[in-house]
N, C-alpha and C positions, 0 to 999 in steps of 0.2 A: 695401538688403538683397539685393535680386538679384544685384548688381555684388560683393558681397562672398562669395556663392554660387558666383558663376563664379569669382571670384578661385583658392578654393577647389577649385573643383575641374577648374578649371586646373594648379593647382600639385600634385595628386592624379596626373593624369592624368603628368603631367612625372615625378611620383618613380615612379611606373609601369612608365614606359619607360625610365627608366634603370638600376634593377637587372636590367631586362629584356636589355638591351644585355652590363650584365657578364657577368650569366647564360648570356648564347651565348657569349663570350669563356672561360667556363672549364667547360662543359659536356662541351668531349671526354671522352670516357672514359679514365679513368688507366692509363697501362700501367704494368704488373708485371710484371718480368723476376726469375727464382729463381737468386740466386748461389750455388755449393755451396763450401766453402772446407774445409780438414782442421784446421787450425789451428786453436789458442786462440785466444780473444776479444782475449789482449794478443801473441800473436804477429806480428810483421811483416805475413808473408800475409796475416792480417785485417786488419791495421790499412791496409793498400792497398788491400784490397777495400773494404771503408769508403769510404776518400778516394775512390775510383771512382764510391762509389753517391752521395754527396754532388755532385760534380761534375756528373756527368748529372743530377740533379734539378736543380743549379743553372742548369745550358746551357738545359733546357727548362723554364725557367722551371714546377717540381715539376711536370711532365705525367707525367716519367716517371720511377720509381718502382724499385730495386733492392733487393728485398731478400734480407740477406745473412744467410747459413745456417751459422754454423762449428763447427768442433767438431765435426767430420763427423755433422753433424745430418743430412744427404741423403745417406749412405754413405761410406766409404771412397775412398780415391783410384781404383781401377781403376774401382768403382762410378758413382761422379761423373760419371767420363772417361763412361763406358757411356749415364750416364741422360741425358747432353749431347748426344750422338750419336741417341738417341732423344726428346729430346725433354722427357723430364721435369721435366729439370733445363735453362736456359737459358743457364746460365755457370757455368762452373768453372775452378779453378785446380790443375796437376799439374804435377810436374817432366818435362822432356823426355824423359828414358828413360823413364818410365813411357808419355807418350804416343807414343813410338819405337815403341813395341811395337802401335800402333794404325794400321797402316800406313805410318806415319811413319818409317822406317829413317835415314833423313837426321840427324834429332833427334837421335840418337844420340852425334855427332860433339860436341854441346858439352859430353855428358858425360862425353868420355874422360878415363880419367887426365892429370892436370898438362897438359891441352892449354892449358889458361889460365896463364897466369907469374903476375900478380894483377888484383886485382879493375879496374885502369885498361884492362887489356889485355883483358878479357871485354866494357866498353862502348865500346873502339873498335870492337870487331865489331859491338855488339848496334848501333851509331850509324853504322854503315856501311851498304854497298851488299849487303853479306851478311847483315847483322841484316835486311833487307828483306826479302829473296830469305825467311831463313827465317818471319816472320811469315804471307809467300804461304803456305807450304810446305802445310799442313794442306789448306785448300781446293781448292788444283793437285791435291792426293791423292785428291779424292771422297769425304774420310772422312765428313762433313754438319757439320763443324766448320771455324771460321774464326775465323786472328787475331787478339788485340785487339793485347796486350802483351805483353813478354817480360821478365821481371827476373832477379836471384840473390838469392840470402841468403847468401853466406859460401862457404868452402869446409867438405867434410862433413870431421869425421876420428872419430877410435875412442872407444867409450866402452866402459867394460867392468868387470863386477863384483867382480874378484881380482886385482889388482895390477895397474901401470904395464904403459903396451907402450913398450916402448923399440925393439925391435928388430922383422922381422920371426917372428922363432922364440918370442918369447914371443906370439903369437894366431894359433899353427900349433895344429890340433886345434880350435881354440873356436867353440862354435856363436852363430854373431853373426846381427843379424835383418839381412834385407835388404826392401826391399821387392818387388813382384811385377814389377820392370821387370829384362828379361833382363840387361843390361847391368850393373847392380849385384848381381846374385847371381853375375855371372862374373865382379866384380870382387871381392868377399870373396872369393870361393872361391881366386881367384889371388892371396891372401895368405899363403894356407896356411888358412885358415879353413873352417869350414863353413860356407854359409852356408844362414837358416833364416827364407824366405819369410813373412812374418805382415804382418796389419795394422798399423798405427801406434794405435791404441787397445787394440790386445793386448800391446803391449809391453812394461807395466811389470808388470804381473801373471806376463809372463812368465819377467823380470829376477826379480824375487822368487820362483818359483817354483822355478829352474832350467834351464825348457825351454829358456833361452837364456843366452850367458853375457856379450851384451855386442850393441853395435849401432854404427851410425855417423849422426853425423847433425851438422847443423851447431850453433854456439854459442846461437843464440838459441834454435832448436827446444831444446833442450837445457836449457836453462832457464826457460823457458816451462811445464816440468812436474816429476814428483816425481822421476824416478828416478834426480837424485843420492842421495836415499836408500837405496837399494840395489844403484844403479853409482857410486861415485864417483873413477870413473878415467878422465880425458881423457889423449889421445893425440893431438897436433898433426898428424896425418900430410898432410894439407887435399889428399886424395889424387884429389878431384872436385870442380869446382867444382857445388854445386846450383841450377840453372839452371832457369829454369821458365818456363811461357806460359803466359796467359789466352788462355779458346776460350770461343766463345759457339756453340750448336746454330744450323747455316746455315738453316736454313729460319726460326728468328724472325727471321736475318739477313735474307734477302731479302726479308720483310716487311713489315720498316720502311720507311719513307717518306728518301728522300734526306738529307733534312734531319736527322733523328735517326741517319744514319748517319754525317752527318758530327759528330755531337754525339758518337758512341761514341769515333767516330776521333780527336778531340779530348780528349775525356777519357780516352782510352788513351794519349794520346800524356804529358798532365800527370802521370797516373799513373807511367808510367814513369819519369818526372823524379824523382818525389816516392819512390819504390820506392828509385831509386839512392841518393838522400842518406840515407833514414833506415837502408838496410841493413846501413850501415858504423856508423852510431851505435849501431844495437840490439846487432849484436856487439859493442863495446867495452864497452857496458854488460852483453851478459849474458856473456864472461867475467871482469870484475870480480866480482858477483854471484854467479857460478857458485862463485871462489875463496872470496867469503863463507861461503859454503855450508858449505865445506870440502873442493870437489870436487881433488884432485891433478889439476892440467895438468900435463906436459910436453911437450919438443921427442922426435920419433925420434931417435935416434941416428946415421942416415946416410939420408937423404929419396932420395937416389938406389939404393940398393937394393929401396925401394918401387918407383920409378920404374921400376927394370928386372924387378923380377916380373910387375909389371903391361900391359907392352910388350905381351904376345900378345892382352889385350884389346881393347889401341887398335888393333890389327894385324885383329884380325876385325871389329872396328865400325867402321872409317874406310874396310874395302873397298869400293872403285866411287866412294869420296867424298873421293878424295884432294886433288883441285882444291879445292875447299873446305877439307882440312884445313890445302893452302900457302897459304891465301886467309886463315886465321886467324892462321897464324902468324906472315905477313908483318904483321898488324896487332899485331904484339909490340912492334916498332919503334917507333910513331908515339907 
């Protein structure tokens, strides 16, 4: 009877210590980083930001934790950029001219007009010695942002709610939205356009409304929401390529532990892999889709007369950054 008392609680003491043991094993405290995203839930952007947070919780074995906000649940784009830099927000996603405009001047350079030929020639650079140099960029700046990734979604071209743009004379006068990044309200506006600062969740209200009579944005953005309904006029003009980077607020950055930074850098890196292949597929399917819809594409009628209205933009945002601009163009080639 004793002998089977000790047995007992021997084997007591043993199961004891060993959920003991796991229990220190997964005790750390989980971390929770807030990703901000503008994008619908089935837009690209998201659907990266996703693969992102999946990946980190995979690397650290679920210690750590992304969650992702879209559908500008954490504000707007300038917003986002802001609350990242403060702190609020810990990761966010914006296009380059928008983050241009946040000390970043540099940025500006991959959204010039047609500086890209096509989408091969945008990831010889981003897979270069220059794609490098720009991921540094932000952090070398003091802005309290840093790095992760850099992708595109398409080139942007016209959309607009009363007829075809064939030429540039027909979307002279029209007030087209742009967003708050200098660089694309001087590039409508050197179309002959007005161009009419707004949010990206005020824009179909405003389609419908009048305030506006048309906007530019790429294929998938484009389909991803309603306002073939009330614009249903594409215009091929792919007069920018939309380029964009993932930035994380540097102080959660320097807080991590070595280890989880190289988990980020790693999962920035997949990321980006996984951003390029599906970005070409989303656009084939959404302008398929788009055509379902009933949306008119067309081609412009002469892509070089775009090209040369738009000259005097690339001419004030490539000043001081012309080395870089021979450094992209030489990667046209390869």
């Amino acid at each position: 009877m004793k002998q089977r008392i000790f047995r007992v609680l021997t084997a007591t003491l043993a199961l004891s210590l060993m959920p003991a043991c796991g229990v220190a094993a997964q005790t750390e405290p989980e971390i929770t980083y807030r990703y901000a995203e503008l994008s619908e839930a089935d837009n690209p952007p998201t659907i990266d930001a996703r693969y992102f947070a999946d990946r980190v919780e995979e690397l650290s074995d679920g210690r750590i934790h992304i969650e992702v906000y879209d559908n500008a649940q954490l504000g707007a784009e300038k917003e986002a950029v802001q609350g990242t830099q403060m702190g609020s927000i810990d990761i966010c996603r914006a296009t380059v001219t928008l983050l241009a405009d946040f000390q970043m001047p540099m940025l500006n350079v991959l959204g010039l007009p047609y500086i890209f030929k096509d989408r091969d020639h945008y990831w010889n650079v981003m897979n270069s010695e220059v794609g490098e140099k720009i991921l540094a960029y932000p952090q070398e700046q003091g802005t309290g942002l840093v790095g992760l990734w850099v992708t595109e979604e398409g080139a942007r071209s016209l959309i607009t709610v009363d007829g075809p743009v064939k030429s540039l004379a027909d979307i002279k006068g029209k007030k087209i939205r742009a967003n708050n990044a200098s660089l694309m309200i001087d590039t409508v506006n050197a179309m002959g356009a007005s161009a009419v600062p707004m949010a990206y969740t005020e824009v179909y209200s405003a389609l419908k409304q009048g305030t506006i009579e048309g906007l530019e944005n790429i294929p998938a953005g484009f389909n991803s929401t309603s306002m073939s309904e009330v614009a249903p006029y594409y215009a091929m003009t792919r007069h920018i390529t939309s380029s964009m980077m993932v930035v994380m607020n540097e102080q959660a950055w320097d807080a991590m532990s070595e280890e989880d930074k190289e988990i980020f850098r790693e999962a920035s890196a997949d990321t980006q892999e996984f951003a390029r292949k599906t970005a070409e597929e989303y656009e084939e399917k959404a302008l398929k889709e788009l055509e379902e819809k009933g949306v008119i594409i067309n081609e412009v009628d002469d892509i070089e007369e775009w090209a040369e209205a738009l000259k005097p933009v690339t001419e004030k945002y490539s000043e001081g950054y012309e080395d870089i601009v021979a450094e992209i163009d030489a990667l046209s080639q390869e």
